[in-house]
N, CA and C of each residue as an Amber inpcrd file, in Angstrom:
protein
   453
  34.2470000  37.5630000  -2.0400000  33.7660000  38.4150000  -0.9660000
  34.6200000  39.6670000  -0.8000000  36.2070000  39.6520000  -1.1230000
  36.6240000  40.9320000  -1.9660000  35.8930000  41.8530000  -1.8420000
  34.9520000  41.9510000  -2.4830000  34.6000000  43.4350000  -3.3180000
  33.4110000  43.0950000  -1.8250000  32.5920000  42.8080000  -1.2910000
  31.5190000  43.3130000  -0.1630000  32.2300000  43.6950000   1.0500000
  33.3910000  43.1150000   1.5850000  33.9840000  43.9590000   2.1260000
  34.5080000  45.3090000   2.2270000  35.6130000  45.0810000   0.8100000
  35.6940000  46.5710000   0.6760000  34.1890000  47.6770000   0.3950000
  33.1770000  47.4330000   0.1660000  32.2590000  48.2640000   0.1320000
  31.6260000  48.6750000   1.4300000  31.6420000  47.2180000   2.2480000
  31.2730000  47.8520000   3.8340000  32.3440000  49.0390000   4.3260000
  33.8090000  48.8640000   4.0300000  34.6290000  49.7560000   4.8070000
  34.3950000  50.9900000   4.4920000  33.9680000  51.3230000   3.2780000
  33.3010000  52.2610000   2.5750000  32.3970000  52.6550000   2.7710000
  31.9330000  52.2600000   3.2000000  29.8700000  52.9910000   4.3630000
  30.1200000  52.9700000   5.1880000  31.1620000  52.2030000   6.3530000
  31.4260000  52.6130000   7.2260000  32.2220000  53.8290000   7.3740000
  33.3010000  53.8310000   6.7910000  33.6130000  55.3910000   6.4760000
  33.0250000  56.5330000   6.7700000  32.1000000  55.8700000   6.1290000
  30.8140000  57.4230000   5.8540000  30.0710000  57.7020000   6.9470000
  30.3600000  56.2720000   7.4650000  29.1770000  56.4300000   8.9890000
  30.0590000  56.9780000   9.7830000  31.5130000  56.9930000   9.7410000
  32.8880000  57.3190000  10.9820000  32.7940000  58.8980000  10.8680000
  32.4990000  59.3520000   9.6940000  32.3950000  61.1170000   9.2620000
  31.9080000  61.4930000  10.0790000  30.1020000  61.2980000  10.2630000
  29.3590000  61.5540000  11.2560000  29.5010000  61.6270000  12.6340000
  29.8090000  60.6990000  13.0700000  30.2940000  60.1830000  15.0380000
  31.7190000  61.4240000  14.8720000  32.4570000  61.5710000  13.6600000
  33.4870000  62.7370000  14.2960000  33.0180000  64.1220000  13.8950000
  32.3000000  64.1900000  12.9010000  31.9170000  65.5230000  12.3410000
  30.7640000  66.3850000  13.1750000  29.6490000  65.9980000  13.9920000
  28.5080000  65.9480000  14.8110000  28.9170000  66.3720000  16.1550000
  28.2950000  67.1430000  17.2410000  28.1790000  66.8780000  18.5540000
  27.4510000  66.2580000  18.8660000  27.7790000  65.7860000  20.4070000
  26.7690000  64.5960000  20.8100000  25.1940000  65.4160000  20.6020000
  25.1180000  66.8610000  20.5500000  23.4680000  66.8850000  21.1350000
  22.8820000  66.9430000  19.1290000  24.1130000  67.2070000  18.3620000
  23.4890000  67.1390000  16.9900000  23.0020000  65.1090000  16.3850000
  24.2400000  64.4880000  16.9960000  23.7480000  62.9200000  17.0130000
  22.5150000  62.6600000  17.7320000  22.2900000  63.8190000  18.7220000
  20.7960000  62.6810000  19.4320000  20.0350000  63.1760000  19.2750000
  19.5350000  64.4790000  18.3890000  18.3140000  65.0130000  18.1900000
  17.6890000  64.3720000  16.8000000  16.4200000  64.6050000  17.2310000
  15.0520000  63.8480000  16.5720000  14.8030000  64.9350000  16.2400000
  14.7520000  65.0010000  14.8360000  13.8110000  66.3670000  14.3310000
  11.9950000  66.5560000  13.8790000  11.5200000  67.1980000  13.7450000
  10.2170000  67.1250000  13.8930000   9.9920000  65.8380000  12.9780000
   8.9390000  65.1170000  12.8190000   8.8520000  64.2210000  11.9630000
   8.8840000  63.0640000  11.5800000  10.1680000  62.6310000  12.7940000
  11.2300000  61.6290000  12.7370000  11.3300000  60.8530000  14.0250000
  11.1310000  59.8230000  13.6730000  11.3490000  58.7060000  14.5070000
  12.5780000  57.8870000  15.2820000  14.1680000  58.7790000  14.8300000
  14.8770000  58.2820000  15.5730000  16.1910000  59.4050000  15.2240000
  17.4660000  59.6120000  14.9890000  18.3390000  59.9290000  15.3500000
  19.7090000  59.6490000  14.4990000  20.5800000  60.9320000  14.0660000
  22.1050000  60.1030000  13.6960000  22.7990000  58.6800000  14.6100000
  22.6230000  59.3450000  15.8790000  23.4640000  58.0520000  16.5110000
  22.6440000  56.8680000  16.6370000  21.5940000  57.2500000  16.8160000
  20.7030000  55.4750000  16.2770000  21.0940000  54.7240000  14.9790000
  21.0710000  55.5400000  13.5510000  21.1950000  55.1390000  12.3780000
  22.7230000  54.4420000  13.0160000  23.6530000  55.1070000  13.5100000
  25.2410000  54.6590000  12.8370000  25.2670000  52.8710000  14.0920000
  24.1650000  53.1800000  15.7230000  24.1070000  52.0230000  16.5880000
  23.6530000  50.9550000  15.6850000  22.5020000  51.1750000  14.6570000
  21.5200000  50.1560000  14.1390000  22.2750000  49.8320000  13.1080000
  22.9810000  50.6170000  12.4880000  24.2530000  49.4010000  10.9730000
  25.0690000  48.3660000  12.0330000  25.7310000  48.8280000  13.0760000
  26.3950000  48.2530000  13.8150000  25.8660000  46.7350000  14.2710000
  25.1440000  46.6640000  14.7450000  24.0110000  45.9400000  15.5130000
  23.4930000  44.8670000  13.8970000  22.9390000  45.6590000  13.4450000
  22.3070000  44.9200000  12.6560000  22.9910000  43.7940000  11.7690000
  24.9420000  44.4340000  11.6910000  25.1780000  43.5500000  10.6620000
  25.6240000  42.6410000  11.7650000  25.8530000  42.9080000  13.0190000
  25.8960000  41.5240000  13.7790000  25.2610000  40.5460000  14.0630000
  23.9000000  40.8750000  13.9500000  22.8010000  40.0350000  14.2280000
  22.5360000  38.9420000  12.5690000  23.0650000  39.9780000  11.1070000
  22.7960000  39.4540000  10.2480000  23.8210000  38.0830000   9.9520000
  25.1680000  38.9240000  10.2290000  25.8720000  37.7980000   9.7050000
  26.6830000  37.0890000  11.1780000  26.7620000  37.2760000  11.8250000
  26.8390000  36.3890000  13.5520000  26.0710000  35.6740000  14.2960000
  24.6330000  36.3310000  14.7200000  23.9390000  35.5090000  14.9130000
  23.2710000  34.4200000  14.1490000  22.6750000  34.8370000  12.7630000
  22.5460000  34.1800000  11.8490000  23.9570000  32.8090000  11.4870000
  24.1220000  33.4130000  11.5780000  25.5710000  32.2350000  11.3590000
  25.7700000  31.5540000  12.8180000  25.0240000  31.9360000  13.8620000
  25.3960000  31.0850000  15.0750000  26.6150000  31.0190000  15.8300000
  26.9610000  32.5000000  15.2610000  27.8500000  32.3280000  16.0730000
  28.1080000  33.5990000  17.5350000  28.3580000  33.4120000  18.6480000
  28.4160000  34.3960000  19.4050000  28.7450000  35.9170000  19.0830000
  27.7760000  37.1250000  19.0660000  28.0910000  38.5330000  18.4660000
  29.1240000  39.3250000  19.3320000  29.7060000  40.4820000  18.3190000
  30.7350000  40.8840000  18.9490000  30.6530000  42.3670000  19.4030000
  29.5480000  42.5810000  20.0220000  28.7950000  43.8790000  20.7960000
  28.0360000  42.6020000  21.6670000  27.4850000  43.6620000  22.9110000
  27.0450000  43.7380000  23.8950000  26.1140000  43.4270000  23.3930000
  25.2220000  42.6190000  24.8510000  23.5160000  42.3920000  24.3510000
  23.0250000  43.9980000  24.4010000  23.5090000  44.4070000  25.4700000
  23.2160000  46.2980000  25.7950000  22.9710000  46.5860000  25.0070000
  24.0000000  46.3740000  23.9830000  23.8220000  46.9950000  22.3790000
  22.8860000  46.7200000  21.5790000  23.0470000  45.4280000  21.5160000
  21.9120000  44.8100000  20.7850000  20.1010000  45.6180000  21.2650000
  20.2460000  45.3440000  22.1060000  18.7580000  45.3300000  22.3140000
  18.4040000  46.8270000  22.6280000  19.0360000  48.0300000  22.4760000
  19.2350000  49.0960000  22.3480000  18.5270000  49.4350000  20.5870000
  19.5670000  49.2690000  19.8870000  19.8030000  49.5160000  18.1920000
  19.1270000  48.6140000  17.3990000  18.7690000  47.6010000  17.8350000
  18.0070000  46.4860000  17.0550000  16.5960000  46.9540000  15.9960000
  16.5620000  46.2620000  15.3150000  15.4150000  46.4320000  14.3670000
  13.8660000  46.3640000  15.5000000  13.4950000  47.4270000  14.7250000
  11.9560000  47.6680000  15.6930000  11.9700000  48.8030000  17.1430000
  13.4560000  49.2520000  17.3750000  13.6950000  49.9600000  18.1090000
  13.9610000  50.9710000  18.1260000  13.6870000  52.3780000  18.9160000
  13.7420000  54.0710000  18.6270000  14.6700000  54.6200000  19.8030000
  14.9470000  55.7320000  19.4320000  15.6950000  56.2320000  20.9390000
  15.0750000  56.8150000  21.8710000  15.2100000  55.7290000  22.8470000
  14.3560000  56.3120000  23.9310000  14.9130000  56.5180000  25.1640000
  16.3020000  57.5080000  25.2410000  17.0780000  58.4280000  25.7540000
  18.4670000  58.5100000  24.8630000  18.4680000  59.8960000  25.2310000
  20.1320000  60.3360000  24.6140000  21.3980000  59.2640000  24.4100000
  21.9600000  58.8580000  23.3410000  23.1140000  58.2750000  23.5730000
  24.3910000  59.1720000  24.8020000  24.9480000  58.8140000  24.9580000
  26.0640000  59.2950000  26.0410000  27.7200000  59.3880000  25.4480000
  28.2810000  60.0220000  25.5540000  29.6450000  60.5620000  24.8430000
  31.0590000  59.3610000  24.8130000  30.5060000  58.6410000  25.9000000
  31.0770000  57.3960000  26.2120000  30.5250000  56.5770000  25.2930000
  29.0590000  55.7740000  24.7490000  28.7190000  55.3300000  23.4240000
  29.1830000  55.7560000  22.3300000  29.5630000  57.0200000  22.2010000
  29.6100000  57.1890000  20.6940000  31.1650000  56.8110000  20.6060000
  31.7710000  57.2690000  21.5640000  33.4240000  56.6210000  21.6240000
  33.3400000  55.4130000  20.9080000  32.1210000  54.1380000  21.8880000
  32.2010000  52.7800000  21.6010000  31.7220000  52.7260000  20.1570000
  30.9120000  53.2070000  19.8000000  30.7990000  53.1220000  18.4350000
  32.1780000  53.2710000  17.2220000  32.3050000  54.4580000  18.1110000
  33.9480000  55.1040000  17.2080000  34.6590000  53.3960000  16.5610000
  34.8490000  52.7360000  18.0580000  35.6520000  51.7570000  17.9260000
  35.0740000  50.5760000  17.2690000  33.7880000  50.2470000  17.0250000
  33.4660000  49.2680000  16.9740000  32.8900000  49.6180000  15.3710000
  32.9830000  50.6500000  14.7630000  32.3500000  51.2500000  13.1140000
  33.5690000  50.2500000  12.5580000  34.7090000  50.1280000  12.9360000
  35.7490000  49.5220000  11.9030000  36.0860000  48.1430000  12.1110000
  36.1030000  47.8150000  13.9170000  36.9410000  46.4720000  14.5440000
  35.7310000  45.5310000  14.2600000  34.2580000  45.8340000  14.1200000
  33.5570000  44.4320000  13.8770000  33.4780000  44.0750000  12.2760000
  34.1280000  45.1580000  11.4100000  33.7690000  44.9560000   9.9460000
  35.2250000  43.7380000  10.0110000  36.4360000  44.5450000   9.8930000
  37.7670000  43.8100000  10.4510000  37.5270000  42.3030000  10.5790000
  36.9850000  41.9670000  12.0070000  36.7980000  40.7570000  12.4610000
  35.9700000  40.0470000  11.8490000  35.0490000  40.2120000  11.3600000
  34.0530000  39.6140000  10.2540000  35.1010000  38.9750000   9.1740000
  35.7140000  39.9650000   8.4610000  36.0680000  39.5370000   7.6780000
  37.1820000  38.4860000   7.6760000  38.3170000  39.0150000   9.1120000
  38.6510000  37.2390000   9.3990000  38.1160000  36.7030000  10.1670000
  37.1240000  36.5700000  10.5960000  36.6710000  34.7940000  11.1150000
  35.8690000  34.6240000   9.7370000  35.1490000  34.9120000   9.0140000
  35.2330000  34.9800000   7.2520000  36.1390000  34.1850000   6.6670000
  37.6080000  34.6400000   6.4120000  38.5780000  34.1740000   6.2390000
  38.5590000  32.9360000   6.6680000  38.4970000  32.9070000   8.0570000
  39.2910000  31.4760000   8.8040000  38.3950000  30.4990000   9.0260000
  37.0930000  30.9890000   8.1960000  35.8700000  29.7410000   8.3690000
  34.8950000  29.3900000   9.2830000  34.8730000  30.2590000  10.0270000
  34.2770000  30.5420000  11.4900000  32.8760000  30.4190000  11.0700000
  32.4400000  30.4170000   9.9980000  30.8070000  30.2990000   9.6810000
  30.7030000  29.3870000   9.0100000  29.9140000  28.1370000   9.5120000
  30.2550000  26.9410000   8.8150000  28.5240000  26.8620000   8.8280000
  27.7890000  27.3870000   9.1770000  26.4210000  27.1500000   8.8200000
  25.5990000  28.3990000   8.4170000  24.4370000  28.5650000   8.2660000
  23.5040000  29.8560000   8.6490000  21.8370000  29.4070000   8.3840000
  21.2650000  29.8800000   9.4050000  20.3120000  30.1810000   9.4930000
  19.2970000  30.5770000   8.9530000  19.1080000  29.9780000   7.2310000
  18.4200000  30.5770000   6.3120000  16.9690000  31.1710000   6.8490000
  16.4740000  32.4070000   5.8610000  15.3160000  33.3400000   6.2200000
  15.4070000  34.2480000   5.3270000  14.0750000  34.9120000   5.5360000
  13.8000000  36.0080000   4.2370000  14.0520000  36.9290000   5.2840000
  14.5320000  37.9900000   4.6540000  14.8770000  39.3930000   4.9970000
  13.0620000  39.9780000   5.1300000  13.2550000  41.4040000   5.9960000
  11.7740000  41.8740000   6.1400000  11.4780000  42.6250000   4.7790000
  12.1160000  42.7510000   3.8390000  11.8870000  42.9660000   2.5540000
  11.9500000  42.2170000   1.7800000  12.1230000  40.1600000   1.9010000
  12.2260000  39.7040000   0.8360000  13.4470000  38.9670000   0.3590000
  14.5990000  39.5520000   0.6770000  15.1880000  39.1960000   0.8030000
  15.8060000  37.5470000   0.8370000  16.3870000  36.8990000   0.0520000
  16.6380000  35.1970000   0.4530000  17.9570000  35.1580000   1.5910000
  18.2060000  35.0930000   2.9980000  19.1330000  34.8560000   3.1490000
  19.3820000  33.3260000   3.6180000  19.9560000  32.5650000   2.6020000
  20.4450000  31.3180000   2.6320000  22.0600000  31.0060000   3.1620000
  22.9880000  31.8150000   3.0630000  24.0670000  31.6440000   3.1980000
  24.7640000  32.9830000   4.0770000  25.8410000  32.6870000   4.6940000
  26.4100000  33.7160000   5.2470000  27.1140000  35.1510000   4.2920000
  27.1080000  34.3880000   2.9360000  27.9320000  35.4510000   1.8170000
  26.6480000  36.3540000   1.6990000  25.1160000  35.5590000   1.4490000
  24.0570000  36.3540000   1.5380000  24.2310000  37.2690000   2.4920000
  24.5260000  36.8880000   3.4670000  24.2550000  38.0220000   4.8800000
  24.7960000  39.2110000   4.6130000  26.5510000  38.8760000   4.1920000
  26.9720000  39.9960000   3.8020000  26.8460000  41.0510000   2.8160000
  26.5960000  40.2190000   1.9460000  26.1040000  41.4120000   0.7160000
  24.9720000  41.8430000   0.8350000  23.8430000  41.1500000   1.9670000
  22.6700000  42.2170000   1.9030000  22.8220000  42.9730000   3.5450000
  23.7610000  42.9740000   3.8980000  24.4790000  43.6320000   4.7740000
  24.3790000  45.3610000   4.0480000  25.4640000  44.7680000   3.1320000
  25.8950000  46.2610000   2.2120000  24.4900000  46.9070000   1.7640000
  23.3200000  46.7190000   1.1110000  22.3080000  46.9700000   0.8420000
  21.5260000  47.6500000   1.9690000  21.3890000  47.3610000   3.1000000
  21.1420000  47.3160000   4.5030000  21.4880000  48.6660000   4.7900000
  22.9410000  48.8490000   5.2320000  23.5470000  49.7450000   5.2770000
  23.2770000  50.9740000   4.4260000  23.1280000  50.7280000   2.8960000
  23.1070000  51.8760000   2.1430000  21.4710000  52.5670000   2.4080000
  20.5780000  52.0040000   2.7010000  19.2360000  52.2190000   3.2350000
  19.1900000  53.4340000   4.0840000  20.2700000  52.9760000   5.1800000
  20.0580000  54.0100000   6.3380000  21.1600000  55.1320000   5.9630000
  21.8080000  54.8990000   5.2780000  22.9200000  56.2030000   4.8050000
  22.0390000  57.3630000   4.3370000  21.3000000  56.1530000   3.6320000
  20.4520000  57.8580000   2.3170000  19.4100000  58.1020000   3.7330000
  19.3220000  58.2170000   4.8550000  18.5920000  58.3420000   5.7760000
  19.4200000  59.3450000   6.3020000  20.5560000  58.6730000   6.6720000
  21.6550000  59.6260000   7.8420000  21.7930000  61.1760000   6.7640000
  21.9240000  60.6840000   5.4350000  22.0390000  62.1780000   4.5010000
  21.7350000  63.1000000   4.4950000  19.5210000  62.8030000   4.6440000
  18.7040000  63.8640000   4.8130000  18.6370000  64.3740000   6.2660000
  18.5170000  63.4640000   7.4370000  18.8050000  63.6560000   8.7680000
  19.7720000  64.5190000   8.8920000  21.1530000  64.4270000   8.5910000
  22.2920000  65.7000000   9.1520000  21.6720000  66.6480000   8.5940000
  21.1550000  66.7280000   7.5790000  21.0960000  68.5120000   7.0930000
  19.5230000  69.2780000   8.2210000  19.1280000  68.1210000   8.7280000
  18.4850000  68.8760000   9.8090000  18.4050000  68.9160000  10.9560000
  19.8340000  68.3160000  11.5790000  20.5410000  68.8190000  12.8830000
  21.2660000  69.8700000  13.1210000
């Protein structure tokens, strides 16, 4: 699991560029066309890999339901993030990859919740979660890519 970690810290990275490189009104604009937002994309990696590999694994997530049910799959922005969120994001792009990876370590996922991904996906195991975590992630990057160049 080595190497899927280090690749998340590595998209997260990329997602940390954004939340510092952006103003808040360039993160929350929707450009013609488009259905949601930089700071949605960087809420919904967040969110999502909690739900993939935490809840799925049963075990209590480490964001807010707020959060959750904000950024979640099937969901759009439907008001401005706030300068105070993107802070929380700031903090939470690195400390939930971190913590994953030790309660990871220390065995904290002793089951999961097998299911197909909405693409197909087999997720049988929590190592599944993570590596289609990384896949996940790279989805909405090549998203966040074309999005900045039209904020």
């Amino acid at each position: 699991m080595e190497t899927e970690f280090k690749i998340t810290q590595t998209s997260r990275a990329l997602y940390a560029k954004i939340l510092e490189n952006y103003t808040l009104d360039q993160l929350n604009k929707i450009p013609d066309g488009w259905n949601n937002n930089l700071i949605w994309h960087v809420g919904h990696i967040i969110v999502s890999q909690q739900m993939l590999v935490y809840r799925g694994g049963g075990v209590p997530l480490q964001i807010s339901e707020d959060m959750a049910q904000l950024y979640m799959r099937g969901t759009k922005p439907e008001r401005d993030a706030t300068q105070a969120e993107v802070e929380e994001m700031k903090s939470l792009i690195f400390s939930t990859i971190q913590k994953t990876e030790e309660d990871y370590r220390n065995g904290i996922f002793t089951t999961y919740n097998a299911r197909k991904s909405e693409l197909g996906f087999a997720l049988d195991t929590i190592e599944d979660a993570i590596a289609f975590n990384n896949y996940h992630e790279g989805i909405h990057l090549g998203m966040v890519l074309r999005l900045k160049k039209l904020v």
